[in-house]
DOLO-206191 format. One record per residue: x, y, z of N, C-alpha, C, O in turn; residue number from 1. Coordinates in Angstrom, 1 decimal. Last residue first. Layout:
# DOLO-206191
+--------+--------+--------+--------+--------+--------+--------+--------+--------+--------+--------+--------+-----+
|     nX |     nY |     nZ |    caX |    caY |    caZ |     cX |     cY |     cZ |     oX |     oY |     oZ | num |
+--------+--------+--------+--------+--------+--------+--------+--------+--------+--------+--------+--------+-----+
|      X |      Y |      Z |      X |      Y |      Z |      X |      Y |      Z |      X |      Y |      Z | NUM |
...
+--------+--------+--------+--------+--------+--------+--------+--------+--------+--------+--------+--------+-----+
***
This chain:
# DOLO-206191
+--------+--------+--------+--------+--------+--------+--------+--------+--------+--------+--------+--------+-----+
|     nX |     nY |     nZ |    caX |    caY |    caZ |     cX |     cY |     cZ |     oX |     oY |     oZ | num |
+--------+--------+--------+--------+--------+--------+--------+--------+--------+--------+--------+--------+-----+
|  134.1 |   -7.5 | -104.7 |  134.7 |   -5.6 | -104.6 |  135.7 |   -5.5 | -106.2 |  136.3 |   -4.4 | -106.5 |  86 |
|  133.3 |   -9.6 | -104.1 |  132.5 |   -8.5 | -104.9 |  133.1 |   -7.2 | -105.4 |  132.7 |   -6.3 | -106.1 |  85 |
|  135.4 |  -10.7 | -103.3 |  134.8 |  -10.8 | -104.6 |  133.8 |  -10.1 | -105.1 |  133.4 |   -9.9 | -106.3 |  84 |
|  135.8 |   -9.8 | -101.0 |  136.4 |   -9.3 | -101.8 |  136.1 |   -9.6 | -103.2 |  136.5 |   -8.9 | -104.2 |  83 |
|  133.3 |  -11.1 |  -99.8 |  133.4 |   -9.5 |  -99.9 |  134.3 |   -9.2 | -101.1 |  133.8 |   -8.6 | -102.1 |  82 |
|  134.3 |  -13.9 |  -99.2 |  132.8 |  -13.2 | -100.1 |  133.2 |  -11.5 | -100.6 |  133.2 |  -11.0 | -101.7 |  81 |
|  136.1 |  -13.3 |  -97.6 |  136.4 |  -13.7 |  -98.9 |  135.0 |  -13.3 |  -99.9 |  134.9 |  -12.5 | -100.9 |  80 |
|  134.6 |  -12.3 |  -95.5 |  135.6 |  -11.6 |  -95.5 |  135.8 |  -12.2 |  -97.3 |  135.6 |  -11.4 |  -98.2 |  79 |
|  132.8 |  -15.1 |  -95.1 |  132.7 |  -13.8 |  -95.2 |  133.8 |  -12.5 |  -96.4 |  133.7 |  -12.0 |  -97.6 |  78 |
|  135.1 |  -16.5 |  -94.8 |  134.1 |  -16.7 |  -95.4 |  133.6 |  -15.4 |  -96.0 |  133.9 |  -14.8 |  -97.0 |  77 |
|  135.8 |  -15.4 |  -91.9 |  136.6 |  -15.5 |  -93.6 |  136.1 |  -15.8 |  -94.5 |  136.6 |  -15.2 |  -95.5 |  76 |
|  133.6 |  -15.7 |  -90.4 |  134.4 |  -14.3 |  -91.0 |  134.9 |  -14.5 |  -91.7 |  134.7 |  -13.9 |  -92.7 |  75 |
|  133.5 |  -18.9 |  -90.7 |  132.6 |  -17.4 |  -91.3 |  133.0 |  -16.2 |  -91.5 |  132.9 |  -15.7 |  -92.6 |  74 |
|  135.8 |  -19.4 |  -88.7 |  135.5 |  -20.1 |  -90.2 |  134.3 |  -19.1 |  -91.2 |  134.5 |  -18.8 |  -92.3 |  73 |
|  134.6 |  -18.2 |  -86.6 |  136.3 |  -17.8 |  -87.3 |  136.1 |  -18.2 |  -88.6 |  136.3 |  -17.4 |  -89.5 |  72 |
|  132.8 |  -19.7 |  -86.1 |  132.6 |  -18.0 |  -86.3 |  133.6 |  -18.1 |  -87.0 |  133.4 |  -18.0 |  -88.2 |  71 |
|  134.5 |  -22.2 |  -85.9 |  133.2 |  -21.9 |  -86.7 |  132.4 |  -20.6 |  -87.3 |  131.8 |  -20.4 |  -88.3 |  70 |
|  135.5 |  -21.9 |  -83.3 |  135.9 |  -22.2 |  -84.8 |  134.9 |  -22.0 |  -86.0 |  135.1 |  -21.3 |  -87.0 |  69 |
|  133.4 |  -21.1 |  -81.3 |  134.4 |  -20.4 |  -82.2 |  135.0 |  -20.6 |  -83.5 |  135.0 |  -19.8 |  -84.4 |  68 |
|  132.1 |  -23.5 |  -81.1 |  131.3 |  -22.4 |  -81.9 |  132.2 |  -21.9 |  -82.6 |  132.3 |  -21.9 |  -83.9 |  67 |
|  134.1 |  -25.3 |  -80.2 |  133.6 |  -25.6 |  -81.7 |  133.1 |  -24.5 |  -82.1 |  133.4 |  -24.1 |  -83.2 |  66 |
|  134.6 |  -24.4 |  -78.7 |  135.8 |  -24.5 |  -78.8 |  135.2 |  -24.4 |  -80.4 |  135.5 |  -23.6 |  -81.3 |  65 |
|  132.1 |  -24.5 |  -76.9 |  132.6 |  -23.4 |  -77.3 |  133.7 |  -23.2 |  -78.1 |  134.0 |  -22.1 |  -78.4 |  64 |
|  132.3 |  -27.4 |  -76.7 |  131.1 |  -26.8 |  -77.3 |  131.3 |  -25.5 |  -78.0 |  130.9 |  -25.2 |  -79.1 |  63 |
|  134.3 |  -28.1 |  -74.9 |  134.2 |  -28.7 |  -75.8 |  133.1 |  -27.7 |  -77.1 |  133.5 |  -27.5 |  -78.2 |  62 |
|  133.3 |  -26.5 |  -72.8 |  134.2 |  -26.1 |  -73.4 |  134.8 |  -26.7 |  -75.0 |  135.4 |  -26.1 |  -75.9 |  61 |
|  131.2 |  -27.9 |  -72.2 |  130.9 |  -26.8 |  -72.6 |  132.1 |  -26.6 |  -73.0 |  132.0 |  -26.2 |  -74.2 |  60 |
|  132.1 |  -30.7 |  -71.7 |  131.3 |  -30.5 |  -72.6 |  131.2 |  -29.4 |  -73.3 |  131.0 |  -29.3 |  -74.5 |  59 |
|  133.8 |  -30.1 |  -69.2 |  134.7 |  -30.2 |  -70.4 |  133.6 |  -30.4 |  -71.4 |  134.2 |  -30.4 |  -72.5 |  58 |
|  131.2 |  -29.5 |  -67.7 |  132.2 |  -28.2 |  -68.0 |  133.3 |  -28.6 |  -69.3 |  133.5 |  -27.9 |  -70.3 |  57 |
|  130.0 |  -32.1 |  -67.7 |  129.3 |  -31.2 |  -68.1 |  130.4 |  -29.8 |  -68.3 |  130.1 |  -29.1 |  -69.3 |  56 |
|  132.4 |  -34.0 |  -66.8 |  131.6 |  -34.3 |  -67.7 |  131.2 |  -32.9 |  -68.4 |  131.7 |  -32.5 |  -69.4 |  55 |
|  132.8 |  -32.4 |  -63.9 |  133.7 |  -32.1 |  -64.5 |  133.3 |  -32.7 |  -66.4 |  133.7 |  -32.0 |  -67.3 |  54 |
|  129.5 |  -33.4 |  -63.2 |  130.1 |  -31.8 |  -63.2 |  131.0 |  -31.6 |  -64.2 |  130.7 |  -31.1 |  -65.2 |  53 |
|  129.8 |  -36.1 |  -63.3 |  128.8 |  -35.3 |  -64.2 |  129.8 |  -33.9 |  -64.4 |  130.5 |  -33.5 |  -65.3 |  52 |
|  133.1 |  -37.4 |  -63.3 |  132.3 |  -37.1 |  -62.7 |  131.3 |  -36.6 |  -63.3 |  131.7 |  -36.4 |  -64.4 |  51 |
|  134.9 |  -39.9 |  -65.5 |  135.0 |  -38.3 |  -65.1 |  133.4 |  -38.2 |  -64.6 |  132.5 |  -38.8 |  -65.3 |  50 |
|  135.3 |  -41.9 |  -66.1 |  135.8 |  -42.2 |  -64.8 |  135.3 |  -40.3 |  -64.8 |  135.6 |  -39.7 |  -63.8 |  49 |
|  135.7 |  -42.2 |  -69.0 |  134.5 |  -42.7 |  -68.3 |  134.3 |  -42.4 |  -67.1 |  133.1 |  -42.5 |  -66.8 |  48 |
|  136.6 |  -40.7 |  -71.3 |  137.0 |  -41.1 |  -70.0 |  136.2 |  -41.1 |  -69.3 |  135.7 |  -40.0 |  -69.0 |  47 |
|  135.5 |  -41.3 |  -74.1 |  137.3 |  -41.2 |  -74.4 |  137.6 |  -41.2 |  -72.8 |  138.7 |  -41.7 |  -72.5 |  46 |
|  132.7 |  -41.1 |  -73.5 |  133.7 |  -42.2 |  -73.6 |  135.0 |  -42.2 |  -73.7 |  135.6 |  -43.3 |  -73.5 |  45 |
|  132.4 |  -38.6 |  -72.8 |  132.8 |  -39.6 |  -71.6 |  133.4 |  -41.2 |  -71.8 |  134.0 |  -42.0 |  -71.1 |  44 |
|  132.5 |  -37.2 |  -74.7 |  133.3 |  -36.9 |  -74.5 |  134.0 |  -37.7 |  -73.1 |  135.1 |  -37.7 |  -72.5 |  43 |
|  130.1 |  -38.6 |  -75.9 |  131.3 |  -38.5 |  -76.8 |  132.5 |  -38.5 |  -75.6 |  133.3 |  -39.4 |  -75.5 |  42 |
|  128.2 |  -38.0 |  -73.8 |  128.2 |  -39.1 |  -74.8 |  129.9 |  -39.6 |  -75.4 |  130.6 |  -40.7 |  -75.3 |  41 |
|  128.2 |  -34.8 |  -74.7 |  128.8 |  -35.5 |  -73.7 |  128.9 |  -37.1 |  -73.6 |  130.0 |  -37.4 |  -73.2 |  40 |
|  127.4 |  -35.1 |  -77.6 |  128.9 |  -34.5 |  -77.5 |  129.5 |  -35.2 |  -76.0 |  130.6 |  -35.8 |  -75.9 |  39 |
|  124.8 |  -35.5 |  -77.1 |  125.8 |  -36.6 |  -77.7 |  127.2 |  -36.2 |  -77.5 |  128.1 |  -37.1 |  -77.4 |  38 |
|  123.8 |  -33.8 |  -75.3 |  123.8 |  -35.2 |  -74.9 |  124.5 |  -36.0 |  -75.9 |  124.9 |  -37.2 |  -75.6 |  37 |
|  123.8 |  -31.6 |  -77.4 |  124.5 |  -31.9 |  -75.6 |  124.6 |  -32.8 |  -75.3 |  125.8 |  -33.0 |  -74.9 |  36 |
|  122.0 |  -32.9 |  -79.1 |  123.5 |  -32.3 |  -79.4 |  124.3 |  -32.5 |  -78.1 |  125.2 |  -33.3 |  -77.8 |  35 |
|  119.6 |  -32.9 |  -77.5 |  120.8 |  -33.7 |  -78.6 |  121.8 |  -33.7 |  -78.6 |  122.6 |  -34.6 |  -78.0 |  34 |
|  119.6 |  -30.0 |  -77.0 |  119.5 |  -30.8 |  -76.0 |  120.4 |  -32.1 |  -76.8 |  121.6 |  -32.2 |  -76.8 |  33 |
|  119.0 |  -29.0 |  -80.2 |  120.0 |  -28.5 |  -79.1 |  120.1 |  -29.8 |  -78.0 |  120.7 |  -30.7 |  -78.5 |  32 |
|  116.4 |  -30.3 |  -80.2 |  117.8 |  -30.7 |  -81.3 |  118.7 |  -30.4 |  -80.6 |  119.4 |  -31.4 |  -80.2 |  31 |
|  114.9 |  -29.4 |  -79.0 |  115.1 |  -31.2 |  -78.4 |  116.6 |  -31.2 |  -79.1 |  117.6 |  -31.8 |  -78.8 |  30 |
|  114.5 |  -27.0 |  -79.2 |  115.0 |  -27.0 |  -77.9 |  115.9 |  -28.5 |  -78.1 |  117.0 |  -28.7 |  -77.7 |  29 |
|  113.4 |  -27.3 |  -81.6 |  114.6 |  -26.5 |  -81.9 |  115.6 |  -26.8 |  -80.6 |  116.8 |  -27.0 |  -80.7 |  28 |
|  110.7 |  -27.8 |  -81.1 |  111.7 |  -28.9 |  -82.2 |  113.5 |  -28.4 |  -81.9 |  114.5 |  -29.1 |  -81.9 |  27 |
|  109.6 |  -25.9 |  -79.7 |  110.3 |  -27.1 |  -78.7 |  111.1 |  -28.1 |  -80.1 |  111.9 |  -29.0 |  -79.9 |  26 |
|  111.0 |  -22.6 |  -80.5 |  110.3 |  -24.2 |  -80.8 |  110.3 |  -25.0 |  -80.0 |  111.1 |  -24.7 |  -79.1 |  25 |
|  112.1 |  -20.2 |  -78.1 |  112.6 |  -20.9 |  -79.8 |  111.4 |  -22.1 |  -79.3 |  111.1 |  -22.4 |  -78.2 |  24 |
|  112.0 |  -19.1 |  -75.9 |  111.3 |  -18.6 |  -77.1 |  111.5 |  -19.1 |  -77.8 |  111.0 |  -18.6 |  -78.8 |  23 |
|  112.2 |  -20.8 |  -72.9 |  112.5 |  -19.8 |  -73.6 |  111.5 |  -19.8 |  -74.9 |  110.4 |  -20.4 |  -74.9 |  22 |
|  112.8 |  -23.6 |  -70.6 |  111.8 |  -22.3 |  -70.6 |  112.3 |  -21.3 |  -71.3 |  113.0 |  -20.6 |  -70.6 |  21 |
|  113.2 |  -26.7 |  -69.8 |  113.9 |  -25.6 |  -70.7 |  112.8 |  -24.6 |  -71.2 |  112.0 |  -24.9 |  -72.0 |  20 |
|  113.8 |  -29.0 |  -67.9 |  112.9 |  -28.2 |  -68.2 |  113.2 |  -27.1 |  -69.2 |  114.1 |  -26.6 |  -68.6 |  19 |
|  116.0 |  -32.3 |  -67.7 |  115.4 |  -31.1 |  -67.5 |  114.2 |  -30.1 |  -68.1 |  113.5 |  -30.6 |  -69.0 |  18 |
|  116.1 |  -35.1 |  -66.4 |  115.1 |  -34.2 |  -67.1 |  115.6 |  -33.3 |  -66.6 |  115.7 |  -33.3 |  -65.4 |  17 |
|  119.2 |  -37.4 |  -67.3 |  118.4 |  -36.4 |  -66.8 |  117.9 |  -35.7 |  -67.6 |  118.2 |  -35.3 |  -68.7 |  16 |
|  120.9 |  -39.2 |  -69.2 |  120.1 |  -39.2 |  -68.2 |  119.5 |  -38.7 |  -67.1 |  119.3 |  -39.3 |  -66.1 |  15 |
|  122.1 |  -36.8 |  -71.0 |  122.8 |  -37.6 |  -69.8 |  121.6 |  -38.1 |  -68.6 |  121.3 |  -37.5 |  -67.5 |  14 |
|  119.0 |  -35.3 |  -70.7 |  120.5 |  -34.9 |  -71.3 |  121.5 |  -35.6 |  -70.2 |  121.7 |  -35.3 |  -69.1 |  13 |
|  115.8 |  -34.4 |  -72.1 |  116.7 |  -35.7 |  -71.4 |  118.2 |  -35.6 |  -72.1 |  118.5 |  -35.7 |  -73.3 |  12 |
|  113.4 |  -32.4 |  -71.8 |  114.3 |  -33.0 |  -73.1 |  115.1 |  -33.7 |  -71.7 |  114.8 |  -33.5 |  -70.5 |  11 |
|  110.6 |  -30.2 |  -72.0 |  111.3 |  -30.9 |  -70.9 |  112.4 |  -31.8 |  -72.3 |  112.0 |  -31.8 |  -73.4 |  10 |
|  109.9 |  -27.1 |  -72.7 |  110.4 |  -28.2 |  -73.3 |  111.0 |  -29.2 |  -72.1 |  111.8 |  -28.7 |  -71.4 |   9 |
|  107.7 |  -24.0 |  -72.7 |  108.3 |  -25.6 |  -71.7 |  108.7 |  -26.7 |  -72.4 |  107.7 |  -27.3 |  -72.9 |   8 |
|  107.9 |  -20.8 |  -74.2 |  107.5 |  -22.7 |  -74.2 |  108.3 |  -23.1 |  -73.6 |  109.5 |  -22.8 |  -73.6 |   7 |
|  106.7 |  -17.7 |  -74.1 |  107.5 |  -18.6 |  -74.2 |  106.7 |  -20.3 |  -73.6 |  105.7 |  -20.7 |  -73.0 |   6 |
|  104.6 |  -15.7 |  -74.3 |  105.3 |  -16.3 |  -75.4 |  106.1 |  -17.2 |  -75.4 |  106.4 |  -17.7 |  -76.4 |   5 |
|  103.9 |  -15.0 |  -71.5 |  102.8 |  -15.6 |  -72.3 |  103.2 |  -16.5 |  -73.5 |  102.7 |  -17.6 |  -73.9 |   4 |
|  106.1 |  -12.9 |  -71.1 |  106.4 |  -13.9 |  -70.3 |  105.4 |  -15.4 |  -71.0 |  105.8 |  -16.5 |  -71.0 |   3 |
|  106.6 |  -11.5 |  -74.2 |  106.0 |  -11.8 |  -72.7 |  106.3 |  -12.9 |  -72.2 |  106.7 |  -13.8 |  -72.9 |   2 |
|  108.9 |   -9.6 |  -76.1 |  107.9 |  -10.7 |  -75.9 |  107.6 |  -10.8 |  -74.4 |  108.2 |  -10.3 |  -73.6 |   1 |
+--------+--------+--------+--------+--------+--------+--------+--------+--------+--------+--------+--------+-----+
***
């Protein structure tokens, strides 16, 4: 794809704009951004006192904790699908 193909989404995450320049939707961008903003939302209420930075890193790790589980939860999935067919 070209540089021509991609979209500017500005979205609001923890009260701030940002810009978000890639190839998915801007419907797709706002949803993601959401999500960000509620998890961190989430994770500042259990401690208020935590700074953006440290806020935005235990978000992501919050975030990744979840992907994984989630893959993990598919491979077996998976993996169980299979044996039923076999």
């Amino acid at each position: 794809m070209t540089q021509n193909n991609k979209t500017r989404t500005t979205v609001e995450i923890h009260n701030k704009s940002y810009t978000v320049v890639g190839y998915e939707d801007a419907h797709h961008v706002r949803l993601v951004a959401n999500l960000v903003d509620q998890k961190m939302s989430e994770i500042q209420k259990a401690n208020n006192t935590l700074e953006p930075t440290r806020l935005a890193v235990l978000t992501a790790i919050n975030t990744m904790n979840d992907y994984l589980k989630l893959k993990e939860d598919y491979a077996t999935l998976l993996g169980s699908m299979k044996k039923k067919e076999d």
